[in-house]
Every structure is written in structure tokens, then in C-alpha cells.
C-alpha positions as CSV (number, residue, x, y, z in Angstrom):
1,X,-91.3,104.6,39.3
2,X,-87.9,105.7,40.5
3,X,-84.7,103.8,39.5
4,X,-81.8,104.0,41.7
5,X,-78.3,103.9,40.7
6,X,-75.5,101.8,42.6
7,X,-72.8,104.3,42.9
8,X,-69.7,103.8,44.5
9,X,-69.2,104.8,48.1
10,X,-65.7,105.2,47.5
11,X,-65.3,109.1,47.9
12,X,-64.0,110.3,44.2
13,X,-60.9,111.3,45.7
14,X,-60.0,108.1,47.3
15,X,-60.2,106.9,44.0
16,X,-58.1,109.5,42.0
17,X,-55.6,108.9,44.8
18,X,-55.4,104.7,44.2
19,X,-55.2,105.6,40.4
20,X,-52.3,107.8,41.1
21,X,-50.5,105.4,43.1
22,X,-51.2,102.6,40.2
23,X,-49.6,105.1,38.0
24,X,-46.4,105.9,40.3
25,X,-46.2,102.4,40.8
26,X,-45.9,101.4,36.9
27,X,-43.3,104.5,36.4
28,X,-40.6,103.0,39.3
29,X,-40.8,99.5,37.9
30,X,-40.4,100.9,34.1
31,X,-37.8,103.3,35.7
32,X,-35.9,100.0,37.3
33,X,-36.2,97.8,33.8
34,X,-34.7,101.0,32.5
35,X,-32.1,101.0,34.8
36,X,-31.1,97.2,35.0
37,X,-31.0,97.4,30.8
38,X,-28.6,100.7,31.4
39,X,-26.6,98.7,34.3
40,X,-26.3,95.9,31.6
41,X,-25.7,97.6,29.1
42,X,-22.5,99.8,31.0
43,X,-21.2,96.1,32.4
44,X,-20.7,95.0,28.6
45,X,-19.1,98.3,27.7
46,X,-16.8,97.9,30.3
47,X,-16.3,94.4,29.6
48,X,-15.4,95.0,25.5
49,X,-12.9,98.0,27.1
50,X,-10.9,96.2,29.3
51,X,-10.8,93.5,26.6
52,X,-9.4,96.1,24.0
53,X,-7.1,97.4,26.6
54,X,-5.8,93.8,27.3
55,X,-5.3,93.3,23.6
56,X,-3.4,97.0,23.1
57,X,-1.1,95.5,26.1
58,X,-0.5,92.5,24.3
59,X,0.7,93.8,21.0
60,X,2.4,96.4,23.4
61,X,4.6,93.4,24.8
62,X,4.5,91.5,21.3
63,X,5.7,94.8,19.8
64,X,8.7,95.4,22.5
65,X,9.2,91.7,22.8
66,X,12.8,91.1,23.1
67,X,14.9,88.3,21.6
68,X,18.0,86.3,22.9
69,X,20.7,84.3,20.9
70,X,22.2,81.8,22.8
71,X,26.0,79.9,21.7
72,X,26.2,76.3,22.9
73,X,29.9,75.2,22.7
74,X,32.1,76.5,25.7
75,X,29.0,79.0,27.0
76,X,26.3,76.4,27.9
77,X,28.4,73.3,27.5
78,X,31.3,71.4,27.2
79,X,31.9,68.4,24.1
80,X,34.5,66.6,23.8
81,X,35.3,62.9,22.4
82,X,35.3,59.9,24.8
83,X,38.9,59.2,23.8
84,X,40.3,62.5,24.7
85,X,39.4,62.3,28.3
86,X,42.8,62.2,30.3
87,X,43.6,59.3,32.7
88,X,42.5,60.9,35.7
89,X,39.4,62.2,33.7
90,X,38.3,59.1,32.9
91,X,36.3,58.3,36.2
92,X,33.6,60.4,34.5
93,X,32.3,57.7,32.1
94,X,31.5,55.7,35.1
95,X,29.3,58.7,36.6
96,X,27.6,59.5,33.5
97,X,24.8,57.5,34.1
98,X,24.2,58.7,37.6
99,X,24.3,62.6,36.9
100,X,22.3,65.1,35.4
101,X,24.4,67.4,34.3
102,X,26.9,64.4,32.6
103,X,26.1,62.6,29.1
104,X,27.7,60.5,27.4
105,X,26.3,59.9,23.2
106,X,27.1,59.6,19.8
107,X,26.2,62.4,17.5
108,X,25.6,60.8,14.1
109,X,29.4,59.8,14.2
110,X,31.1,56.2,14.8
111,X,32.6,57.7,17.7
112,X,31.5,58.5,21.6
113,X,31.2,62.2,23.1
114,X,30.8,63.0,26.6
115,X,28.6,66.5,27.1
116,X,29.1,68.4,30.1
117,X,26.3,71.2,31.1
118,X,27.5,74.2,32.4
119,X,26.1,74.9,36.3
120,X,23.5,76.8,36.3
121,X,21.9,75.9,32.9
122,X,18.4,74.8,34.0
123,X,18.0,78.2,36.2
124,X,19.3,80.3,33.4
125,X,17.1,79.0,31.0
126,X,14.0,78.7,32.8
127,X,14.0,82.5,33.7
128,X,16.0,84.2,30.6
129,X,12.7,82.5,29.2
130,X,10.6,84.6,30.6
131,X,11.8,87.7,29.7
132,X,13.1,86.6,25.9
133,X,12.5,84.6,23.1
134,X,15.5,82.7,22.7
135,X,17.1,81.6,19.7
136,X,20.3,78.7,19.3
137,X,23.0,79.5,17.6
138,X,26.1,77.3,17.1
139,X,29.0,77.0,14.4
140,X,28.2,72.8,15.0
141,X,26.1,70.6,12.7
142,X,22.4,70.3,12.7
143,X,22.5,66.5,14.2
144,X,24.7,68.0,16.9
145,X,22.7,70.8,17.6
146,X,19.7,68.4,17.7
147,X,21.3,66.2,20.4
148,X,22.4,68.4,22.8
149,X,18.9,70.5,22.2
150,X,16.8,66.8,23.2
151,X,19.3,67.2,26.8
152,X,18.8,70.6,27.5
153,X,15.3,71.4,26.2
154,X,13.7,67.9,25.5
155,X,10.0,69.2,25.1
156,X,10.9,72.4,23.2
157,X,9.9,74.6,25.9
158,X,12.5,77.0,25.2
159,X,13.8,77.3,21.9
160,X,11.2,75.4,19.6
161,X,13.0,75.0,16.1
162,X,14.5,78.4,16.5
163,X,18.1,77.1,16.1
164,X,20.7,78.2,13.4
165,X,23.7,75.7,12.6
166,X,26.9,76.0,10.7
167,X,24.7,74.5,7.4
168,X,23.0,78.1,7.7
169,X,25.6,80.0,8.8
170,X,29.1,78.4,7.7
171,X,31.6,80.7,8.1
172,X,30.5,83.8,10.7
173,X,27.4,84.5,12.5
174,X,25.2,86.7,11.5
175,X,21.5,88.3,13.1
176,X,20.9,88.7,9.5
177,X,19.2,85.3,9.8
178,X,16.9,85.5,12.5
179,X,13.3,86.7,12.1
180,X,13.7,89.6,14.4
181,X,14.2,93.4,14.9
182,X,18.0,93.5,15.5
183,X,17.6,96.6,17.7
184,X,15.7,94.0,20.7
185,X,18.4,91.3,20.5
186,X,21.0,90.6,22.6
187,X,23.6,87.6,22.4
188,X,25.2,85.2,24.7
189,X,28.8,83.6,23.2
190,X,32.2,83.0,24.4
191,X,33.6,84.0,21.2
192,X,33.4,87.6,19.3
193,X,35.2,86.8,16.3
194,X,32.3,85.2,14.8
195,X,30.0,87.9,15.2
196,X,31.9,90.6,12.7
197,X,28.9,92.7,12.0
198,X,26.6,92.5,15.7
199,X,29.4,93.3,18.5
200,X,27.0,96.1,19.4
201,X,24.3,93.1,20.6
202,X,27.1,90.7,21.9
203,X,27.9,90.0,25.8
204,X,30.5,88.0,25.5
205,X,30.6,85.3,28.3
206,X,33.4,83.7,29.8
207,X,34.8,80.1,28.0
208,X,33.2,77.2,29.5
209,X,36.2,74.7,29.7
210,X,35.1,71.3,32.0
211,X,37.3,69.2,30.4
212,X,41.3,69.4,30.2
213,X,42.2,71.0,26.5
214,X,45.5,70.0,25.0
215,X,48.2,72.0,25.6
216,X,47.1,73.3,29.0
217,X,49.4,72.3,32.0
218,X,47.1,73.3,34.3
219,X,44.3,70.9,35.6
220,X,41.0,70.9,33.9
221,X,37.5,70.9,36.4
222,X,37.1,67.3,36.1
223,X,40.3,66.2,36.8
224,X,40.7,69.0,39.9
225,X,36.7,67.1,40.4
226,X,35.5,70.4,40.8
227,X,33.1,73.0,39.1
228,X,31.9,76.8,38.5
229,X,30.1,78.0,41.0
230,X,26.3,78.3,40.5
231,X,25.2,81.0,42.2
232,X,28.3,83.2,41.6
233,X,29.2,81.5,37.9
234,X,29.0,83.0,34.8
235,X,25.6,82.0,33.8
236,X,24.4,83.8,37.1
237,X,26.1,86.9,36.7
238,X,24.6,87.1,32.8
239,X,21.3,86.5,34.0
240,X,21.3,89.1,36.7
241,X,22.7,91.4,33.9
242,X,19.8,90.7,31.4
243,X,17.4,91.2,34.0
244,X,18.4,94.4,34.6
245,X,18.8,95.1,30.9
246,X,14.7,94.0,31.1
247,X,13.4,96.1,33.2
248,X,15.2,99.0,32.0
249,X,14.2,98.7,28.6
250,X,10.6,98.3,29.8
251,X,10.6,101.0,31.9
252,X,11.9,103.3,28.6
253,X,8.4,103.2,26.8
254,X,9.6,105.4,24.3
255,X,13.1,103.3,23.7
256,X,13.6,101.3,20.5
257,X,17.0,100.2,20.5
258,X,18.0,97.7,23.2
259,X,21.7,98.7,22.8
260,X,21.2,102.2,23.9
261,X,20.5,100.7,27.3
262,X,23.9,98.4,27.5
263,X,26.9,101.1,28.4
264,X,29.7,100.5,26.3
265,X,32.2,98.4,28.8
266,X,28.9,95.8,28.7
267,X,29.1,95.2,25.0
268,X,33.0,93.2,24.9
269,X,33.4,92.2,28.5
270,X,33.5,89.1,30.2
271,X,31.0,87.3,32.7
């Protein structure tokens, strides 16, 4: 008796061919996990570098960050009692209430100031902001400083409680007390007798007078009912300067010293 065997009727190379293709088949998907896990794998290296790059920029900035010291009295305002307003000043206390750049308070004192800001103030500060840290700085008392700081920066958007008063700093001014490299600061005040050791940071600006000073003959803004001009003030003209100061100093990568970059005329002069 014979026994048959089933065999395929597949020729064998048909067969060796599908195997072949099965084969192929399984290498290009393994070949394409491969490659998505590489792709992957290259996305988050290129994610953690731009993150280390953005974090090497930062402390870049932090590093060159530069700092600004602001006066208050006769270079961003103007204080004077209530009582020492002339006659034909007097018309003021009646607009007080109606302007923004008028108030009248009392400072921790029995007695009634009248604060006047200089044009330009809100402008100056928004945008020196953005190129400096910015500091206060004023020979006045802390309560004073306090008051004219809750008119001029309310929310602390500006200067925080970076402010030094005369119960710091009695007798001169000094950058001695801020928590800064001295080489990145540059400061805004009227007067440059105070500063007897930092002339080499100081732009002095030009004295802020609104209201009519004893002595004087002439007639004082308010009385004249006239102001400084905004766009052509002093305020405008020091910002323009320290913008320019900015970029220089940024564009130097290898500077350190601020003052370099001010010529010499710059350092004493009026704005």
C-alpha cells in the first residue's frame, strides 16, 4: 500500500521569495521605530539646548544688567508748602483735584504741600524701565519719599523698595549703598555737590522749578500758567541719551565699565 504525501504546490521558490519579503518587511518597520526613537530623541536634545542657550542669555543680561539712580526734588518734581504759593499761584489748589500731574497732601507734617510732577514723568519712567533697574534716591525723609513714591509708582512697578533717604544717607550721596556694580550705574540729579565721590556716573539734569522760589523776580511756570515742554523737555532729552548709552553698551560685549561709553562733556552737563 502506497501513502501519498500532501505537498505544497507552491513552487519552493515562490516560497523563499514570500519569506524574503516577510523579512524585508520586519527590517523597514524596525528601521522606522529606530528612526522615530532617533527623531525623538534629537527633538529633546534640541529642546534641552535651546533651553541652556536661553538660560546663558539670561545670566548674560542679568550679568550686564544696568542700574539707574534717580533724584526726586527739582528733577522729577516740584514740593513746596501750600502757604508759599504766591497770590497769583494760588489758583492751583483749586485745580488739584482735577489734574494728574497736581497733588496736594500732607507728608507726616501738620502742614499742606502741593507736589508738582515734572512733564514727561510717566514716559520716562515707563521706558528708562525697560532698559534699567532703577533705584530712588533723595536727601528727603522716608515718609516723604513714601508719599510721593504711592503718586508716581503706586503699585511698585518701578522701583519696588529700592529707595535710599536722607536717614541712610544724611549728609552726601553715595553708590556705596546700593547693591550694585558701580561700573553699570548711571545717575539722574539736578545737583552734583551731593555726589562727591560718583561724578564719573552722574548726568546732571536741569533744576525742575514749577513753582516761584523766593528771591526770584522773574515769574515761576505756574504763575506764567505754563510748563516744560514734553517732547523737547529735560526728561526727553535724558531719555534719548540713556537710550543711546543702552545700546552702545550692549553692542560692546566685551565692555565692563558703563562710564567708558559716556564722553567726558556727558558726565557734568545739563539736560
Amino acid at each position: 500500500m502506497f501513502v501519498v504525501r500532501k505537498h505544497s504546490l507552491q513552487p519552493k521558490s515562490k516560497r523563499r521569495k514570500r519569506s524574503s519579503l516577510s523579512c524585508f518587511d520586519d527590517f523597514v518597520k524596525r528601521l522606522q521605530n529606530h528612526a522615530t526613537r532617533f527623531k525623538k530623541r534629537l527633538t529633546t536634545l534640541r529642546d534641552k539646548t535651546r533651553n541652556k542657550l536661553a538660560c546663558l542669555n539670561d545670566e548674560k543680561k542679568k550679568k550686564k544688567k544696568l542700574h539707574l539712580v534717580l533724584d526726586l526734588d527739582h528733577t522729577l518734581i516740584h514740593t513746596v508748602l501750600v502757604s508759599d504759593l504766591s497770590e497769583r499761584e494760588k489758583y492751583l489748589l483749586e485745580e488739584a483735584d482735577s489734574r494728574q500731574d497736581l497733588w496736594r497732601c500732607n507728608i507726616d507734617s501738620p502742614y499742606e504741600f502741593i507736589i508738582k510732577l515734572r512733564p514727561f514723568l510717566h514716559e520716562f519712567l515707563l521706558e528708562a524701565n525697560k532698559l534699567f533697574t532703577m533705584h530712588v534716591y533723595t536727601m528727603g525723609n522716608s515718609c516723604y519719599a513714601q508719599d510721593v513714591l504711592k503718586l508716581i509708582d503706586p503699585d511698585k512697578v518701578y522701583f519696588g523698595n529700592r529707595v535710599i533717604t536722607r536717614e541712610a544717607s544724611p549728609c552726601n550721596k553715595t553708590l556705596d549703598l546700593l547693591v550694585a556694580d558701580t561700573r553699570r550705574v548711571v545717575i539722574v540729579d539736578d545737583t552734583i555737590s551731593v555726589w562727591p565721590h560718583h561724578k564719573r556716573n552722574l548726568l546732571q539734569i536741569t533744576k525742575y522749578i514749577y513753582f516761584k522760589v523766593d528771591g526770584t523776580k522773574w515769574n515761576s511756570y505756574a504763575e506764567a500758567k505754563k510748563d516744560e515742554s514734553r517732547s523737547k523737555g529735560s526728561l526727553a532729552n535724558v531719555l534719548k541719551f540713556l537710550e543711546d548709552v543702552h545700546k552702545r553698551f550692549e553692542e560692546k560685549l566685551d565692555s565692563k565699565d558703563l562710564r567708558l561709553l559716556i564722553p567726558y562733556p556727558c558726565r557734568q552737563c545739563c539736560f
